[in-house]
C-alpha positions in Angstrom: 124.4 103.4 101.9 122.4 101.0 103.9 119.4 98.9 102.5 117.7 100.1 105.5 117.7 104.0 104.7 117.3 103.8 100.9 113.9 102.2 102.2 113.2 104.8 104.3 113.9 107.4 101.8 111.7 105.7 99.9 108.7 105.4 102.0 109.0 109.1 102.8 108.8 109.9 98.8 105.7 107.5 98.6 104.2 108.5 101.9 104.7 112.4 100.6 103.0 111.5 97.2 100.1 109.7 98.9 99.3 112.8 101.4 99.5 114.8 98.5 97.0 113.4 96.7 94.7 113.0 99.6 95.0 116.6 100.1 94.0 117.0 96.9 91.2 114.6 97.0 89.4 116.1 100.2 90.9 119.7 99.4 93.1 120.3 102.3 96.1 123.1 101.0 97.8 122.4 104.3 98.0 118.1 103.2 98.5 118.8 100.2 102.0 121.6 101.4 102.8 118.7 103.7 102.9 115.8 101.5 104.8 118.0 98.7 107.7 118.9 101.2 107.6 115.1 102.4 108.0 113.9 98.8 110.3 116.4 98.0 112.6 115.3 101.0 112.3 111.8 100.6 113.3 112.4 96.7 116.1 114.4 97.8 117.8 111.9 100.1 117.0 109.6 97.4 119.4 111.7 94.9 121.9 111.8 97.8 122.5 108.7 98.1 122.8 107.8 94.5 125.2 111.0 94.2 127.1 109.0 97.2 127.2 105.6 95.3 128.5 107.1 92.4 132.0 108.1 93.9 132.0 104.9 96.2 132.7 103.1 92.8 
């Protein structure tokens, strides 16, 4: 997996957590769904690509 997309995946987990808690914060349900599935996504990918490194070795 590239340096590049573990980043992104990243970024998408942090970026999800961050909307999330905004929601939260000013009590927007629809921020807060949107930064769950965003965190929940980047996360995801995240396990992917460990899941993919694993049998590279």
């Amino acid at each position: 997996m590239k340096f590049e997309d573990r980043v992104a995946h990243q970024a998408r987990a942090t970026r999800g957590r961050v909307k999330k808690l905004l929601g939260k914060a000013t009590g927007s349900a629809r921020l807060q769904s949107e930064g769950r599935r965003e965190q929940f996504r980047g996360n995801l990918e995240r396990a992917a690509d460990k899941l993919r490194d694993a049998f590279r070795r």
